[in-house]
VOZA-51910 format. One record per residue (C-alpha): residue in three letters; residue number from 1; x, y, z. Coordinates in steps of 0.25 Angstrom, whole numbers. Layout:
! VOZA-51910
+------+------+-------+-------+-------+
| resn | resi |     u |     v |     w |
+------+------+-------+-------+-------+
|  ALA |  NUM |     X |     Y |     Z |
...
+------+------+-------+-------+-------+
END
This chain:
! VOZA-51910
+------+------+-------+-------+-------+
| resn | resi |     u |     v |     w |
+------+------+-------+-------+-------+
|  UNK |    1 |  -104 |   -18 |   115 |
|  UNK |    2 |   -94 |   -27 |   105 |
|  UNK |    3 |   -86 |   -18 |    97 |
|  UNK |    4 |   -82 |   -24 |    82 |
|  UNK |    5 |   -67 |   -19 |    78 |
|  UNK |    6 |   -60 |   -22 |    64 |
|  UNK |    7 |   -45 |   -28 |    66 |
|  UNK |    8 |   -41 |   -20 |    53 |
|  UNK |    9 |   -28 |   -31 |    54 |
|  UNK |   10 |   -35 |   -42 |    51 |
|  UNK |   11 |   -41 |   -33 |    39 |
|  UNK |   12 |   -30 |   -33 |    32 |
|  UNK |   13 |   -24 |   -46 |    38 |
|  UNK |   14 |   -11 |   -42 |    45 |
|  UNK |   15 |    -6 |   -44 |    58 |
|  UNK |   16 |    -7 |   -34 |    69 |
|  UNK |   17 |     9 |   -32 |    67 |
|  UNK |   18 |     8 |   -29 |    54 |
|  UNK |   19 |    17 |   -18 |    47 |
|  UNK |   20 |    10 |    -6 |    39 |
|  UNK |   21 |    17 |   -12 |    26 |
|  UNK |   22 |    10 |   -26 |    30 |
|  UNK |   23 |    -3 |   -18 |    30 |
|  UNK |   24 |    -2 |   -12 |    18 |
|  UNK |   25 |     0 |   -25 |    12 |
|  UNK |   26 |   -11 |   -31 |    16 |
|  UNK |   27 |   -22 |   -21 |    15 |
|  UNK |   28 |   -14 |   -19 |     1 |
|  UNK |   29 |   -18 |   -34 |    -3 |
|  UNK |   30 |   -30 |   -33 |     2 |
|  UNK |   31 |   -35 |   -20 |    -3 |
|  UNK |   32 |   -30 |   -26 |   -18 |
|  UNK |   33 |   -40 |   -39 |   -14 |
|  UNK |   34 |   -51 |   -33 |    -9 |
|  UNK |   35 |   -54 |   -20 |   -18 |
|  UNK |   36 |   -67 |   -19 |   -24 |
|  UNK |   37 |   -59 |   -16 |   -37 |
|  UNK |   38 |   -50 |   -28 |   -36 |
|  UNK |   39 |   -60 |   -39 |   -28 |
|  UNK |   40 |   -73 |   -34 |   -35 |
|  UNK |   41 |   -83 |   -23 |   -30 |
|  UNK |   42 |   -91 |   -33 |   -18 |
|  UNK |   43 |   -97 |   -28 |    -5 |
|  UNK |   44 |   -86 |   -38 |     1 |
|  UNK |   45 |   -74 |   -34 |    -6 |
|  UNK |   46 |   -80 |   -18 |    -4 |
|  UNK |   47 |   -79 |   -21 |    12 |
|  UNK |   48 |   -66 |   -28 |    12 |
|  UNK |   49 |   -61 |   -17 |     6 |
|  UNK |   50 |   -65 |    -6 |    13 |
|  UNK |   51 |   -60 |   -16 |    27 |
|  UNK |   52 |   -48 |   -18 |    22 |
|  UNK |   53 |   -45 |    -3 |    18 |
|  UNK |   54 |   -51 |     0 |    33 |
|  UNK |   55 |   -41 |    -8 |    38 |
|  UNK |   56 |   -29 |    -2 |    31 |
|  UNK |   57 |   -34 |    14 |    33 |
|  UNK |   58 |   -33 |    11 |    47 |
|  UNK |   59 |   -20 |    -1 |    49 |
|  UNK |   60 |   -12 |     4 |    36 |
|  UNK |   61 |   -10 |    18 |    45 |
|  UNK |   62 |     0 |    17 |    56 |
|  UNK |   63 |    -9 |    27 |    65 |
|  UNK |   64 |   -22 |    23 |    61 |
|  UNK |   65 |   -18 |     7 |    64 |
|  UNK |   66 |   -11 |    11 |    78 |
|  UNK |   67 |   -24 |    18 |    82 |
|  UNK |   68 |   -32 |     5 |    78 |
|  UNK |   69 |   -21 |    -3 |    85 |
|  UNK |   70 |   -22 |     6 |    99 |
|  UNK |   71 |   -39 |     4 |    95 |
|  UNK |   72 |   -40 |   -12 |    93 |
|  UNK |   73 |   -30 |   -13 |   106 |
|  UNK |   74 |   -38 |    -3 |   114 |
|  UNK |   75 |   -53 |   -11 |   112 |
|  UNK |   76 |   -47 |   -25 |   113 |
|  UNK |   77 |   -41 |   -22 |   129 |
|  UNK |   78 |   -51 |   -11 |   132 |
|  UNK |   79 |   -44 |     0 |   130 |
|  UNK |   80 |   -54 |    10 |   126 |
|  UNK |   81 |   -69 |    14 |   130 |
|  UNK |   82 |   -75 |     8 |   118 |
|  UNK |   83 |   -71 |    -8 |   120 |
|  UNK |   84 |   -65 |   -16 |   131 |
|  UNK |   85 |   -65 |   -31 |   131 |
|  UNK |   86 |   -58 |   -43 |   121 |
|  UNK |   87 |   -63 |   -45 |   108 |
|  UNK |   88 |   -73 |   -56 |   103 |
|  UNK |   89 |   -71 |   -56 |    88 |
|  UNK |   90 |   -59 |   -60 |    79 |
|  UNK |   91 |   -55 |   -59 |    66 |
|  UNK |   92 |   -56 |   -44 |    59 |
|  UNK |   93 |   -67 |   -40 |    68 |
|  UNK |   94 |   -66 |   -40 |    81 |
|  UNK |   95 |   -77 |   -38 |    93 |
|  UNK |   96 |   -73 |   -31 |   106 |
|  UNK |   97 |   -83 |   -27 |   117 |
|  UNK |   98 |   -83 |   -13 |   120 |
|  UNK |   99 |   -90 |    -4 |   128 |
|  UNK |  100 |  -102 |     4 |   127 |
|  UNK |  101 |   -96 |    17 |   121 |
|  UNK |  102 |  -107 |    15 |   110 |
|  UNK |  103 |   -99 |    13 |    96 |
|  UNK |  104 |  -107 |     4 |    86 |
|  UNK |  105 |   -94 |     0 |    79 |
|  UNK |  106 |   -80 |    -1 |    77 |
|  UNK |  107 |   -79 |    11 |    66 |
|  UNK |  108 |   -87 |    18 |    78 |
|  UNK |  109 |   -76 |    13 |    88 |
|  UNK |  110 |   -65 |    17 |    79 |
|  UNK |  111 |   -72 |    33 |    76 |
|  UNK |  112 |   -74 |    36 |    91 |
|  UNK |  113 |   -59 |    31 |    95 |
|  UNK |  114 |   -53 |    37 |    85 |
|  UNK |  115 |   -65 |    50 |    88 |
|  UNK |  116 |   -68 |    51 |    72 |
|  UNK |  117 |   -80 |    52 |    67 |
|  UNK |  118 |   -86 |    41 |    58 |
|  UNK |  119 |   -84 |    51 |    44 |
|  UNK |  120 |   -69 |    51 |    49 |
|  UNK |  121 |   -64 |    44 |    37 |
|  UNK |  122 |   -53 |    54 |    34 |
|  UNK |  123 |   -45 |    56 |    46 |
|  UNK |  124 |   -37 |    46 |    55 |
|  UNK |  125 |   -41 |    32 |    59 |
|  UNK |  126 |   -55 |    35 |    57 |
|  UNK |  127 |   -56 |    33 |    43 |
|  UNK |  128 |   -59 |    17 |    45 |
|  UNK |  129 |   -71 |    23 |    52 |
|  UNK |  130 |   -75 |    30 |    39 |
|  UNK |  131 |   -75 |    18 |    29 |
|  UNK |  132 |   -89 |    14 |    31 |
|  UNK |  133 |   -94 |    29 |    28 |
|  UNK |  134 |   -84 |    31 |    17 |
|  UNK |  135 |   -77 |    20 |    11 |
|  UNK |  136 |   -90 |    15 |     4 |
|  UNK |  137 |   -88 |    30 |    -3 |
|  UNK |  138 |   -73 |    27 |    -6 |
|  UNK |  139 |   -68 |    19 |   -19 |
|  UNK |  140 |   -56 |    11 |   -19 |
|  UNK |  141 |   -47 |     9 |   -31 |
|  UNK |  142 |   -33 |     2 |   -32 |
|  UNK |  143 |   -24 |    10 |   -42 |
|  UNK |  144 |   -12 |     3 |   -47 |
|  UNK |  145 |     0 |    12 |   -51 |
|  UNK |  146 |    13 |    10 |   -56 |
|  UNK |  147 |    26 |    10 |   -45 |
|  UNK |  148 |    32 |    24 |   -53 |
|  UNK |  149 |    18 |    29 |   -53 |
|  UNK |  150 |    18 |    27 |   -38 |
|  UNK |  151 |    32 |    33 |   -35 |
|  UNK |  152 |    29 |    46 |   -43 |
|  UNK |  153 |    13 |    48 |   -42 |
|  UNK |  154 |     6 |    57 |   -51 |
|  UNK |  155 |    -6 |    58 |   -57 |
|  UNK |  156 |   -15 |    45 |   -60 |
|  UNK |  157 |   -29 |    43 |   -66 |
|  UNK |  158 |   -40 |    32 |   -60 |
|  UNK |  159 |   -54 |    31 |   -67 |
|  UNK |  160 |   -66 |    30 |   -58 |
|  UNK |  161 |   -79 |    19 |   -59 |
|  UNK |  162 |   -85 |    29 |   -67 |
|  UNK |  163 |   -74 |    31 |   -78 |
|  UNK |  164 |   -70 |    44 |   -73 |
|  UNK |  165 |   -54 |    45 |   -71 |
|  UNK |  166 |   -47 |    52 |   -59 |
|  UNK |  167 |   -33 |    59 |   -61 |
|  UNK |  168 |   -28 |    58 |   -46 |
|  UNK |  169 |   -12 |    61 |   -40 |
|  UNK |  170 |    -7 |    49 |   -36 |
|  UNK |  171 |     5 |    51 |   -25 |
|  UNK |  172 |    19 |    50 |   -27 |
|  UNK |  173 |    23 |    37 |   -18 |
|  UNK |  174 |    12 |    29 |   -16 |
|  UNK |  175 |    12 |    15 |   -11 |
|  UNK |  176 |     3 |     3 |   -13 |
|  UNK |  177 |    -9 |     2 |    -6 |
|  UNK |  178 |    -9 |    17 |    -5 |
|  UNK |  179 |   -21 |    22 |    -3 |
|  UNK |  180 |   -25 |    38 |   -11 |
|  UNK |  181 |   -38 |    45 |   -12 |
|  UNK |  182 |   -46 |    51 |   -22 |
|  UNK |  183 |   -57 |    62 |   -14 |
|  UNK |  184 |   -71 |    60 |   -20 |
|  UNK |  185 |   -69 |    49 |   -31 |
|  UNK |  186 |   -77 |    39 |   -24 |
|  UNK |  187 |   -91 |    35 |   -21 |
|  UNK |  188 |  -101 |    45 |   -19 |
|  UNK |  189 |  -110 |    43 |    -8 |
|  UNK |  190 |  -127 |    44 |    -5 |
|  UNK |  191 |  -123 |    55 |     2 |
|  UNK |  192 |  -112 |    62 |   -12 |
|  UNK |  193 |  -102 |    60 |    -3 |
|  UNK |  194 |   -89 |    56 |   -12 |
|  UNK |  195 |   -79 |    43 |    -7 |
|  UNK |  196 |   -64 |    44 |   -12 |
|  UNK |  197 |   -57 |    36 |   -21 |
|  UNK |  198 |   -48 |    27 |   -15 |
|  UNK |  199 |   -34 |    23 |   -24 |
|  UNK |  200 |   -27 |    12 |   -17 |
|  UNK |  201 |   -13 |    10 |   -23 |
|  UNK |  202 |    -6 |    -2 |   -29 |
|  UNK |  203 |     8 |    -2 |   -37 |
|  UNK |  204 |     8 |   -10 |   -50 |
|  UNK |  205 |    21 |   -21 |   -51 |
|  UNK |  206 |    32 |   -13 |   -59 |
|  UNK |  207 |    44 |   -22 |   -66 |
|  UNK |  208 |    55 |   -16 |   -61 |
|  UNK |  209 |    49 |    -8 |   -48 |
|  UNK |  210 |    46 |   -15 |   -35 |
|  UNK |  211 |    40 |    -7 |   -24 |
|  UNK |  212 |    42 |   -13 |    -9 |
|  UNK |  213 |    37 |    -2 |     3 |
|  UNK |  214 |    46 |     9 |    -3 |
|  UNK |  215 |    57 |     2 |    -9 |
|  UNK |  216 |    59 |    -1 |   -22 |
|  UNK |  217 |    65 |   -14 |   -29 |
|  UNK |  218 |    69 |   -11 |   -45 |
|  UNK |  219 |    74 |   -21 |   -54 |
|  UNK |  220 |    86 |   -17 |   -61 |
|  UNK |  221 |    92 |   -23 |   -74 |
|  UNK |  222 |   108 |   -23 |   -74 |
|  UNK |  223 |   116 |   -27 |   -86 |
|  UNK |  224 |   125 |   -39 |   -82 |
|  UNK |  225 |   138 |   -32 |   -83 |
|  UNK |  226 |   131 |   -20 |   -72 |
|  UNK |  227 |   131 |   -30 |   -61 |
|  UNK |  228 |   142 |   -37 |   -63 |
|  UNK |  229 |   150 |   -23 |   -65 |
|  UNK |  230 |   141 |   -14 |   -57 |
|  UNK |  231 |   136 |     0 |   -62 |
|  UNK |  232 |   127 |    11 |   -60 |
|  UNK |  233 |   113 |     9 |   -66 |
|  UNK |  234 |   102 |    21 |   -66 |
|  UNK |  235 |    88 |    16 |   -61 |
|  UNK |  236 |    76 |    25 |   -61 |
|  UNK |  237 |    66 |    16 |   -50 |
|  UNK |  238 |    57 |    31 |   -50 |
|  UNK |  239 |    60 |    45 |   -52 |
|  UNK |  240 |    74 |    46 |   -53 |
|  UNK |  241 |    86 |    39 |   -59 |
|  UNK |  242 |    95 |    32 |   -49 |
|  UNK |  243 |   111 |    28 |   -53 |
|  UNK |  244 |   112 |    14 |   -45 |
|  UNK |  245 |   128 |     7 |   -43 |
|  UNK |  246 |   124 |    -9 |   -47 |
|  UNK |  247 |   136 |   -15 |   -39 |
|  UNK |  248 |   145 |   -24 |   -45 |
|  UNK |  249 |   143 |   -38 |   -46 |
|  UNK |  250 |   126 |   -37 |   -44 |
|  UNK |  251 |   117 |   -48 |   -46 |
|  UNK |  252 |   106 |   -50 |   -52 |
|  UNK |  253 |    95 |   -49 |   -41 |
|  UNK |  254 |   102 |   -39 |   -32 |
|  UNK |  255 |    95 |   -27 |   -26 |
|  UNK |  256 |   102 |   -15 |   -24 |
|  UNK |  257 |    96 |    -5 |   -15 |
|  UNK |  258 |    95 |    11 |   -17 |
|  UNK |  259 |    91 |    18 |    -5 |
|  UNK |  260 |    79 |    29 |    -5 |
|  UNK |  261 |    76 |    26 |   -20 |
|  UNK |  262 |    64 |    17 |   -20 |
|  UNK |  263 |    50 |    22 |   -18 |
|  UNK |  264 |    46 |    36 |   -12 |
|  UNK |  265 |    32 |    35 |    -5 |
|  UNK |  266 |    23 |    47 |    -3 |
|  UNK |  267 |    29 |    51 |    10 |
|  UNK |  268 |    42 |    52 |     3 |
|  UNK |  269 |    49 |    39 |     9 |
|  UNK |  270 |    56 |    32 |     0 |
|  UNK |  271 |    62 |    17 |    -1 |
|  UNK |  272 |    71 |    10 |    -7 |
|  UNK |  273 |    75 |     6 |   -21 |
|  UNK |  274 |    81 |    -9 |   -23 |
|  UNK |  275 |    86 |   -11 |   -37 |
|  UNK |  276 |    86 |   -27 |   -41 |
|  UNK |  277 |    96 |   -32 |   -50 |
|  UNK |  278 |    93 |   -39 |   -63 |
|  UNK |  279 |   105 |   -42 |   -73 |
|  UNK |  280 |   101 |   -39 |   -86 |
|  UNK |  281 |   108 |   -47 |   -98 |
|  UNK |  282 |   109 |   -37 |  -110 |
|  UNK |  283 |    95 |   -43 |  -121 |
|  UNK |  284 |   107 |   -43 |  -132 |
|  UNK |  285 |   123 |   -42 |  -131 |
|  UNK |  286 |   131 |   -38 |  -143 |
|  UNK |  287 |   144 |   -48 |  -147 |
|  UNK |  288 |   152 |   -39 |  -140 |
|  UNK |  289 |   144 |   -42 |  -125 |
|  UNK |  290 |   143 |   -56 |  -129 |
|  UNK |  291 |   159 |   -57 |  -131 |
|  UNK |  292 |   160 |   -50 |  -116 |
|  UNK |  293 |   151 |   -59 |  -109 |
|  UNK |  294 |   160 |   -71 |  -114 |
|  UNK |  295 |   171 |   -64 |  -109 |
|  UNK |  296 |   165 |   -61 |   -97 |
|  UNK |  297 |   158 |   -77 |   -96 |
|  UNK |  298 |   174 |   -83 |   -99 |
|  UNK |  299 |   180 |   -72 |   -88 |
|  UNK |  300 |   170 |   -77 |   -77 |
|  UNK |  301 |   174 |   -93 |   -81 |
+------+------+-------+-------+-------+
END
């Protein structure tokens, strides 16, 4: 029988070799295109969606996409009992010829490998399987929060369609494009069975705070006489004060690097902190100032 099976890859539209931080990125860019919320509430946006989420619940975790990776590999050279033979098809899906082990589809190809059952939607790789019998039940929301509200979580508030507000924890360290889940606040089904609310996060663009992976770059105003003496200067990029030594002689545009002071995720890892020089000319000088300046302007001659 022919065997239909989705290249989650071309999904998201990386490469095979991609990195996990490449695959974030896409499925970030693309979930942000795509979401009902965002590209209106059609069928065809709906089911664009729900792929391209498919694709990153099993590609954007390193076990579930090894497994996938071990799956594709084993049906295109034969490697299983279910498929055995080249592929005919190309672009997203392709068709392989398989055996007669009596699986309709590809979700019923991916439940007996992986021995899940088709309600498995909480455990493992299987959960791809599950989208059809639940995602439909599932809402989806992008929640846009601010890079401190990120770094130290706490309590936040989203209002439902119906105008009824939610208080909900959210975690310390998230990152963008994380994914967190609200039990029960989604739709209900013929059958009163309850979807889940689904917050995807994105970090809103802060003046001074740029976030990069875990490391952080911070915009730091010096006065003029700071960087051409040097100093120490107290920063506060989160939680705590830190005493930074500006070198002498800095330039305007130079990064200075502090180790382990950047962003904390929720597995406790923490980046880097890059402070980025900007000499600030004082908004108004007193006669005094002025007359040092031309000093120093007739000493530098």
């Amino acid at each position: 029988m022919l065997v239909e099976t989705k290249d989650y890859y071309a999904v998201l539209g990386v490469d095979k070799s991609a990195t996990s931080d490449e695959i974030k990125k896409a499925y970030r860019k693309l979930a942000k295109k795509y979401h009902p919320d965002v590209a209106g509430n059609t069928k065809a946006n709906v089911d664009k969606f729900k792929e391209i989420s498919e694709a990153y619940e099993v590609l954007g975790s390193e076990e579930n996409r090894r497994k996938y990776d071990k799956l594709m590999d084993d049906i295109k050279n034969g490697r299983n009992p279910y498929a055995a033979g080249g592929a005919h098809g190309g672009g997203q899906w392709q068709t392989y010829t398989s055996g007669d082990a009596g699986f309709g589809d590809w979700d019923d190809i991916l439940s007996q490998f992986f021995g899940m059952g088709a309600d498995s939607y909480s455990s493992g790789f299987a959960r791809s399987r599950g989208v059809k019998h639940r995602m439909s039940l599932d809402v989806e929301n992008i929640i846009t929060v601010s890079l401190q509200d990120a770094y130290a979580g706490g309590k936040k508030t989203i209002r439902l369609d119906d105008g009824k507000t939610v208080d909900f924890t959210l975690p310390a360290g998230v990152l963008p494009g994380d994914r967190l889940k609200l039990p029960g606040l989604g739709r209900v089904g013929s059958d009163g069975r309850k979807g889940n609310r689904i917050l995807q996060v994105e970090i809103a663009s802060d003046d001074k705070l740029d976030l990069n992976g875990l490391d952080v770059t911070m915009k730091l105003d010096i006065a003029p006489w700071t960087a051409a003496l040097g100093g120490n200067v107290d920063v506060k990029p989160f939680d705590s004060r830190i005493t930074v030594k500006v070198p002498e002689g800095s330039r305007g545009g130079q990064r200075l690097k502090i180790p382990h002071q950047g962003y904390r995720d929720r597995q406790g890892r923490r980046g880097d902190l890059y402070l980025q020089l900007t000499i600030q000319n004082p908004a108004y000088m007193t006669g005094e100032m002025r007359e040092l300046y031309r000093k120093l302007a007739a000493a530098a001659r």
